[in-house]
PDB file of N, CA, C, O and CB in Angstrom:
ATOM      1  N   UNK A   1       0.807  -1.199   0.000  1.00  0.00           N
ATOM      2  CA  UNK A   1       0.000   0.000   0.000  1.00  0.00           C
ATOM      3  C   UNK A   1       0.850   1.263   0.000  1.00  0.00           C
ATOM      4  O   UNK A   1       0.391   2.271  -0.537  1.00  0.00           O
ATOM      5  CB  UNK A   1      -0.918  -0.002   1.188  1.00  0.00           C
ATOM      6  N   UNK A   2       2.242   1.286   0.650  1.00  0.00           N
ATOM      7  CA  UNK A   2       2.893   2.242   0.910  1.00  0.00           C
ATOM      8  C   UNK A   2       4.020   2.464  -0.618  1.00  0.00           C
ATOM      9  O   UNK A   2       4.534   3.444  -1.157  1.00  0.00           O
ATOM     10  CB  UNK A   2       3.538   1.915   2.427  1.00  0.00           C
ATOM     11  N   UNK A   3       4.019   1.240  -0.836  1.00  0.00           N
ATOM     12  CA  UNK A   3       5.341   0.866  -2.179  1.00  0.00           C
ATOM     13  C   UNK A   3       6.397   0.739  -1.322  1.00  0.00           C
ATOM     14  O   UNK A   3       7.378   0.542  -2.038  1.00  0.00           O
ATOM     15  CB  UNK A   3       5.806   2.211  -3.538  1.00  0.00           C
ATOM     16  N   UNK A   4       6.716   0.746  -0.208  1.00  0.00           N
ATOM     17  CA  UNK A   4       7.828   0.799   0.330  1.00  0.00           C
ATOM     18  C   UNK A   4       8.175  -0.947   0.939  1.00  0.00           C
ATOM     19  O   UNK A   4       7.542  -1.603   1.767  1.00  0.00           O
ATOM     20  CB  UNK A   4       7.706   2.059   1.450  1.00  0.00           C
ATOM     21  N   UNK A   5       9.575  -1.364   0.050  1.00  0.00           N
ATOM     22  CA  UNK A   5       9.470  -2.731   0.642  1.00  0.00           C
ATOM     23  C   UNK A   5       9.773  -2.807   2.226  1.00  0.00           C
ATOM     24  O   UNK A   5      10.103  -1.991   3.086  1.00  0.00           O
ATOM     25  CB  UNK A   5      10.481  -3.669  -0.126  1.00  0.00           C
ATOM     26  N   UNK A   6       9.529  -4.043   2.192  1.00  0.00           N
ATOM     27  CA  UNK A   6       9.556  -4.864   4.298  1.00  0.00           C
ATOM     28  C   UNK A   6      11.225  -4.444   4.489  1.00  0.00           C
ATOM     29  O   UNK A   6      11.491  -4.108   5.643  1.00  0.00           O
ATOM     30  CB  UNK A   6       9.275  -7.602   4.586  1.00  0.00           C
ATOM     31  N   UNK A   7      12.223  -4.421   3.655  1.00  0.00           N
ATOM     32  CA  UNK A   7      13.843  -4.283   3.810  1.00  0.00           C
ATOM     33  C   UNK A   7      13.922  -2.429   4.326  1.00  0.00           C
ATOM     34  O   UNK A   7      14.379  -1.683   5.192  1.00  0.00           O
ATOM     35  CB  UNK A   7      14.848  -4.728   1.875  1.00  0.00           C
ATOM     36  N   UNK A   8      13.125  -2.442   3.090  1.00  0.00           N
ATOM     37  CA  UNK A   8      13.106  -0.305   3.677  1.00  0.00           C
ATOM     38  C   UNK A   8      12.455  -0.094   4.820  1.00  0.00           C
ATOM     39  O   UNK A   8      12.959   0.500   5.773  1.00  0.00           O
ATOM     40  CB  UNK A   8      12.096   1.005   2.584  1.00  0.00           C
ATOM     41  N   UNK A   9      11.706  -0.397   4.807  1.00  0.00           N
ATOM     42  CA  UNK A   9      10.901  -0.205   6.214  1.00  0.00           C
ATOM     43  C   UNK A   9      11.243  -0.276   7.491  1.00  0.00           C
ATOM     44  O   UNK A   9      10.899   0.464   8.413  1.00  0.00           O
ATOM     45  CB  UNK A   9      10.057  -0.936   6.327  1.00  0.00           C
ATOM     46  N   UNK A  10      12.429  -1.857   7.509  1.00  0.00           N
ATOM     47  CA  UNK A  10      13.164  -1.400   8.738  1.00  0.00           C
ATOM     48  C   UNK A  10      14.672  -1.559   8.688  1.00  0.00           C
ATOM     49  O   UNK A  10      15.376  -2.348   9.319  1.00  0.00           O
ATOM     50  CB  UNK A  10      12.666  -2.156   9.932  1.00  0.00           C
ATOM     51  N   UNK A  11      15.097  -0.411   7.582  1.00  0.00           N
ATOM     52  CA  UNK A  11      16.126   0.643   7.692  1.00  0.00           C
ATOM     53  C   UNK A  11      15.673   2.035   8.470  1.00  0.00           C
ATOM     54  O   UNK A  11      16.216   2.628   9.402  1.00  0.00           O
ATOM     55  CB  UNK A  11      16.568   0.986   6.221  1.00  0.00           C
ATOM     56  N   UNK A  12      14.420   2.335   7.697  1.00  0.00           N
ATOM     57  CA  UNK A  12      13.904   3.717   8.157  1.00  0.00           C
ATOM     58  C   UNK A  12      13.895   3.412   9.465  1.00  0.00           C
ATOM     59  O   UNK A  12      14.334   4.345  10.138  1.00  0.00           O
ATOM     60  CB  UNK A  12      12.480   4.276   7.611  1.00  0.00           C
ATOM     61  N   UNK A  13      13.451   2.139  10.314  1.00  0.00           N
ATOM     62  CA  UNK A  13      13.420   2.206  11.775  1.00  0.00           C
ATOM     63  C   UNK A  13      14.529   2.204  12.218  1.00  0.00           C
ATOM     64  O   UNK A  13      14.654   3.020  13.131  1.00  0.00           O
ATOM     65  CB  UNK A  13      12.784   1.293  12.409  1.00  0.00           C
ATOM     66  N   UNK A  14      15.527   1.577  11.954  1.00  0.00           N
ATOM     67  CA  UNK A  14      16.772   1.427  12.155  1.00  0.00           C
ATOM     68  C   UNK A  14      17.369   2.813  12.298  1.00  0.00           C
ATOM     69  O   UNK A  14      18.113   3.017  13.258  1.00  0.00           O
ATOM     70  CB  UNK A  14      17.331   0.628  11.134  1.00  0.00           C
ATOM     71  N   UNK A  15      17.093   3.862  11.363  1.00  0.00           N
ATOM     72  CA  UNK A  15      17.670   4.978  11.084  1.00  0.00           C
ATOM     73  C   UNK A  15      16.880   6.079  11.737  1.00  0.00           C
ATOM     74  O   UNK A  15      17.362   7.211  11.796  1.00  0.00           O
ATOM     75  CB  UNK A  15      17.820   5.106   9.690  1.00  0.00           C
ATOM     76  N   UNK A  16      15.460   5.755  12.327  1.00  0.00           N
ATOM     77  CA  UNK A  16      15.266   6.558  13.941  1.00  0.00           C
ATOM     78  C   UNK A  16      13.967   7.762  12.575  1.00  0.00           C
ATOM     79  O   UNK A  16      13.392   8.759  13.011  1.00  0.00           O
ATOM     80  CB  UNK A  16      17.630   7.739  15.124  1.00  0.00           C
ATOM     81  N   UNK A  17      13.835   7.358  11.251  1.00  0.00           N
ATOM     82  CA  UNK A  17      13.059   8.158  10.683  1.00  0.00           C
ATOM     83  C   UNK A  17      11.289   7.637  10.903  1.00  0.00           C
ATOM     84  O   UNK A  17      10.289   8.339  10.749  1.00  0.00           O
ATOM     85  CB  UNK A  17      13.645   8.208   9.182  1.00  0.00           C
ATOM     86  N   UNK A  18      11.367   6.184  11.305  1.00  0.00           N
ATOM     87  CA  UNK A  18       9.741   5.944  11.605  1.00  0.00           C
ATOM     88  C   UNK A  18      10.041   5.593  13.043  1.00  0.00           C
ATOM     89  O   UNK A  18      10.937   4.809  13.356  1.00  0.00           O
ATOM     90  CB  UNK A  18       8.796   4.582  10.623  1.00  0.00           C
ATOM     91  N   UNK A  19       9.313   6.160  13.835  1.00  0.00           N
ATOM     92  CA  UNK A  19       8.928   6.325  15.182  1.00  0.00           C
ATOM     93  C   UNK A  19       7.842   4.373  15.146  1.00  0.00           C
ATOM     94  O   UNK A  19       7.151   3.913  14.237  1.00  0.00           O
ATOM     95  CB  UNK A  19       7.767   8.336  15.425  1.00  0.00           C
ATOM     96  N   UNK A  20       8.175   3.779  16.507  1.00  0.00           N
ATOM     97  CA  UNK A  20       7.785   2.543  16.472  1.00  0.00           C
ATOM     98  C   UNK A  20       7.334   2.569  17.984  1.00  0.00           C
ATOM     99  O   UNK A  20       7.846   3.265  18.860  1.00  0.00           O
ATOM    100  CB  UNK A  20       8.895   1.474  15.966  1.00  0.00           C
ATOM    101  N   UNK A  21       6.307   1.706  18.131  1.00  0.00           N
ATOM    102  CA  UNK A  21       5.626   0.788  19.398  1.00  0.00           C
ATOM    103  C   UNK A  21       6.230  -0.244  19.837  1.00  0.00           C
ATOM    104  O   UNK A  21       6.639  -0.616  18.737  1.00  0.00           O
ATOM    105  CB  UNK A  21       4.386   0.206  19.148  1.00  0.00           C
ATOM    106  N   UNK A  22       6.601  -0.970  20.505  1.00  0.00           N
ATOM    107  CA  UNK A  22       6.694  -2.371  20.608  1.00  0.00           C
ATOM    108  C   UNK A  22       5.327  -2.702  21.749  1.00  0.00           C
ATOM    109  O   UNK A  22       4.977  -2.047  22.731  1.00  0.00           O
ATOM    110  CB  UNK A  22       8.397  -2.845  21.183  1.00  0.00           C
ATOM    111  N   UNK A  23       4.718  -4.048  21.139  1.00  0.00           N
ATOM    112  CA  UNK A  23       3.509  -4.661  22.158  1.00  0.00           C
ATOM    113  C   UNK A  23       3.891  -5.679  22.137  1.00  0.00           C
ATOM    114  O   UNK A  23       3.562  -6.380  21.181  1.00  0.00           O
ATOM    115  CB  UNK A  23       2.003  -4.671  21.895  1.00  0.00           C
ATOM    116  N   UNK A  24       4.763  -6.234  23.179  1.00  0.00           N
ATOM    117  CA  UNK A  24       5.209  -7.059  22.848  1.00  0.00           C
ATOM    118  C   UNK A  24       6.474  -7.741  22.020  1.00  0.00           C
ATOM    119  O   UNK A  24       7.624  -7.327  22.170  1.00  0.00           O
ATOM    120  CB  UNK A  24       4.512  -7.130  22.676  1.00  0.00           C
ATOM    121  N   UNK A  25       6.170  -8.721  21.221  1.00  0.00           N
ATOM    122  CA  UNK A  25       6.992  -8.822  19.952  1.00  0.00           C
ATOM    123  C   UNK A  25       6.105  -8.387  18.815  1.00  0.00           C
ATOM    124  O   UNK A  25       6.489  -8.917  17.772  1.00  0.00           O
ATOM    125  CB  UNK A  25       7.551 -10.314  19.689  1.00  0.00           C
ATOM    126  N   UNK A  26       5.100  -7.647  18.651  1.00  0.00           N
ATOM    127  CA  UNK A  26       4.270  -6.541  17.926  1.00  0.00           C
ATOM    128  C   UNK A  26       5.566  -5.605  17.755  1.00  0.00           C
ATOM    129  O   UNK A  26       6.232  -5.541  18.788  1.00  0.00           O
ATOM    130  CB  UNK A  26       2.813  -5.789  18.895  1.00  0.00           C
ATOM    131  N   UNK A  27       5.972  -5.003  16.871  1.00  0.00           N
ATOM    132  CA  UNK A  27       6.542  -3.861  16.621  1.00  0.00           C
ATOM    133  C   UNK A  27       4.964  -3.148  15.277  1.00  0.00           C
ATOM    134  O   UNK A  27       4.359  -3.627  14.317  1.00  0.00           O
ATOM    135  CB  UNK A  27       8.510  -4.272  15.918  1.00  0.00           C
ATOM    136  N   UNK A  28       4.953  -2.211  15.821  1.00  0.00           N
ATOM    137  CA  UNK A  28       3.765  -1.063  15.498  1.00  0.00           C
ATOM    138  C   UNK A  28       5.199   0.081  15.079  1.00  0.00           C
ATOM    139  O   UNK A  28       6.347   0.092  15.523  1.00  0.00           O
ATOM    140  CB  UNK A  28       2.379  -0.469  17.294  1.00  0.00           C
ATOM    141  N   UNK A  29       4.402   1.113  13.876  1.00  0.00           N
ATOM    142  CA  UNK A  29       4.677   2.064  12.986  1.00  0.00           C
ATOM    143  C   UNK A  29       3.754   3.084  13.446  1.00  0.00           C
ATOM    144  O   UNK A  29       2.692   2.575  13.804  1.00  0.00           O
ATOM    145  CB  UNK A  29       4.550   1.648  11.557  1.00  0.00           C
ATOM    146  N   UNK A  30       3.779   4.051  13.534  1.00  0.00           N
ATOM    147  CA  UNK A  30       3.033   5.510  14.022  1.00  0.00           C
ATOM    148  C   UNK A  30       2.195   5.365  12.781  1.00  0.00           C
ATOM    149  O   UNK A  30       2.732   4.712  11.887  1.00  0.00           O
ATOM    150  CB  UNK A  30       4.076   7.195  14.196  1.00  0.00           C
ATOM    151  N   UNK A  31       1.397   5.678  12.619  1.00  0.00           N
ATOM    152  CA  UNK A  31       0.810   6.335  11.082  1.00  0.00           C
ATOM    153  C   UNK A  31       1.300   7.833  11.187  1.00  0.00           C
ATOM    154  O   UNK A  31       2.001   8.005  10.190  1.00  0.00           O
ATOM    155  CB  UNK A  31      -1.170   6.300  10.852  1.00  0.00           C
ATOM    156  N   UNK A  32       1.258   9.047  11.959  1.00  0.00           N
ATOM    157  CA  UNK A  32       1.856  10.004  11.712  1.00  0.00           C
ATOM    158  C   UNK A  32       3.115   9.853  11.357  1.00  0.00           C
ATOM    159  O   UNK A  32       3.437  10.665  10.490  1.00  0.00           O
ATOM    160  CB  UNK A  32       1.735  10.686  12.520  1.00  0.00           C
ATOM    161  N   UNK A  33       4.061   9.046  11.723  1.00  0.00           N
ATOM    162  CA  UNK A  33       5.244   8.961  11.494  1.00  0.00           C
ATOM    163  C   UNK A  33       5.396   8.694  10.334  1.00  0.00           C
ATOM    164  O   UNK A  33       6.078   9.527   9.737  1.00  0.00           O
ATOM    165  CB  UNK A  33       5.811   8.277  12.167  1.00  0.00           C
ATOM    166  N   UNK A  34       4.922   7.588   9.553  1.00  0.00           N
ATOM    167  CA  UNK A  34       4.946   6.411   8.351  1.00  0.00           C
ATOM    168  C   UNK A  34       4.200   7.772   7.282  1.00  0.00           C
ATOM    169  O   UNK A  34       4.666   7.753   6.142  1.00  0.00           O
ATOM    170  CB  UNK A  34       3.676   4.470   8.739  1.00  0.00           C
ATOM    171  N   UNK A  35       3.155   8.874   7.534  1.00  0.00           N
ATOM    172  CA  UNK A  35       2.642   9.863   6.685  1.00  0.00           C
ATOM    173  C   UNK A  35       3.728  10.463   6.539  1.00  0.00           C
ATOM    174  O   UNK A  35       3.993  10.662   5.354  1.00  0.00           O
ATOM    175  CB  UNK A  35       1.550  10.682   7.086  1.00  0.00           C
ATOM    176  N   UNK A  36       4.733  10.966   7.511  1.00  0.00           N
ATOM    177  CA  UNK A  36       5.585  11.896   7.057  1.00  0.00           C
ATOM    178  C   UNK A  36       6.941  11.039   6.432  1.00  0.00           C
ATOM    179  O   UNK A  36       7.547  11.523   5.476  1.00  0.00           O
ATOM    180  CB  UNK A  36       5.901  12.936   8.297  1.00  0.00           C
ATOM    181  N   UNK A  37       7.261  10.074   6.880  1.00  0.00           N
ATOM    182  CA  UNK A  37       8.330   9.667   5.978  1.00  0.00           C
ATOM    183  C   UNK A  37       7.829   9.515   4.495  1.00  0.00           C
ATOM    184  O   UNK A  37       8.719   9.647   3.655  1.00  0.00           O
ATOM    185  CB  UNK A  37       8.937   8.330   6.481  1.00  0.00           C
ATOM    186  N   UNK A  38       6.712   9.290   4.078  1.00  0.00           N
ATOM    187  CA  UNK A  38       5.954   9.482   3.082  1.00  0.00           C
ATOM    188  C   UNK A  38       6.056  10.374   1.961  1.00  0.00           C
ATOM    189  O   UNK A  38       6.403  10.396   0.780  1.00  0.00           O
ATOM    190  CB  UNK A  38       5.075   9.664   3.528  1.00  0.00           C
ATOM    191  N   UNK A  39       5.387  11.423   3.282  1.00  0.00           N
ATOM    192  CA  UNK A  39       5.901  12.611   2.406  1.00  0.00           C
ATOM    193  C   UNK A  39       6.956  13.566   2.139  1.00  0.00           C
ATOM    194  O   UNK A  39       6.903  14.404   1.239  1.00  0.00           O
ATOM    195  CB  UNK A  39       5.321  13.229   2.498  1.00  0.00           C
ATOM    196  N   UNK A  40       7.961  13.405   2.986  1.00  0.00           N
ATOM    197  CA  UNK A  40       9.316  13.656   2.773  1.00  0.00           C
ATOM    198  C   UNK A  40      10.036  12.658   1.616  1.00  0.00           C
ATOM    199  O   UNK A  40      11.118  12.945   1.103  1.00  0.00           O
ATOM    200  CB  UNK A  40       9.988  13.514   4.171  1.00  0.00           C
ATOM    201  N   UNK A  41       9.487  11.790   1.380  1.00  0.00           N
ATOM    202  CA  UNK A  41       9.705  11.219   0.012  1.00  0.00           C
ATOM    203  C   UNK A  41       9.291  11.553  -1.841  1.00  0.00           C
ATOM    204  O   UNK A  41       9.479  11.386  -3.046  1.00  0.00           O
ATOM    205  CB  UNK A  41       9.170  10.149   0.332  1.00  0.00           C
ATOM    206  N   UNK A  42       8.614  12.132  -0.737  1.00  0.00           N
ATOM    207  CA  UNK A  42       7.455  12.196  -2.710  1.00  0.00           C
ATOM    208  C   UNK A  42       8.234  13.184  -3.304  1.00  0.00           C
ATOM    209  O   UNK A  42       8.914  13.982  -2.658  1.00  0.00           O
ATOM    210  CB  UNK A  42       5.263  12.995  -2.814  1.00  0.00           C
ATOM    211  N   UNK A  43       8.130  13.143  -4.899  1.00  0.00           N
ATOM    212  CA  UNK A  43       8.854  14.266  -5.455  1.00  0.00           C
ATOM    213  C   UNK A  43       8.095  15.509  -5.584  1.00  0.00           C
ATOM    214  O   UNK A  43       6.881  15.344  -5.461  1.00  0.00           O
ATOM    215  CB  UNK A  43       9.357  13.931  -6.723  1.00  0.00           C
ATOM    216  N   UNK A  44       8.477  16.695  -5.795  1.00  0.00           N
ATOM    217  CA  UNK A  44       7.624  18.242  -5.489  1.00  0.00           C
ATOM    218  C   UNK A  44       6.493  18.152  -7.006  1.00  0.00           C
ATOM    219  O   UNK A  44       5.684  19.053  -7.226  1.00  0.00           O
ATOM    220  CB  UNK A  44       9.102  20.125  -5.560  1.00  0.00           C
TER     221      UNK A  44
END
């Protein structure tokens, strides 16, 4: 839904740009967070 593969996804966490939950062994993505890495992506 995002286009962004499962490998990118947790670099960006890795790299402190998507803000994360843990519940558990649940690891959760902000949706505010995951909107703005989003849109700091898109081209102008």
């Amino acid at each position: 839904m995002t286009g962004i593969s499962r490998s990118r996804l947790y670099e960006l966490i890795k790299s402190g740009e998507l803000e994360i939950a843990k519940d558990g062994a649940t690891t959760l993505i902000l949706v505010s967070s995951l909107r703005a890495a989003i849109e700091r992506r898109r081209p102008a």
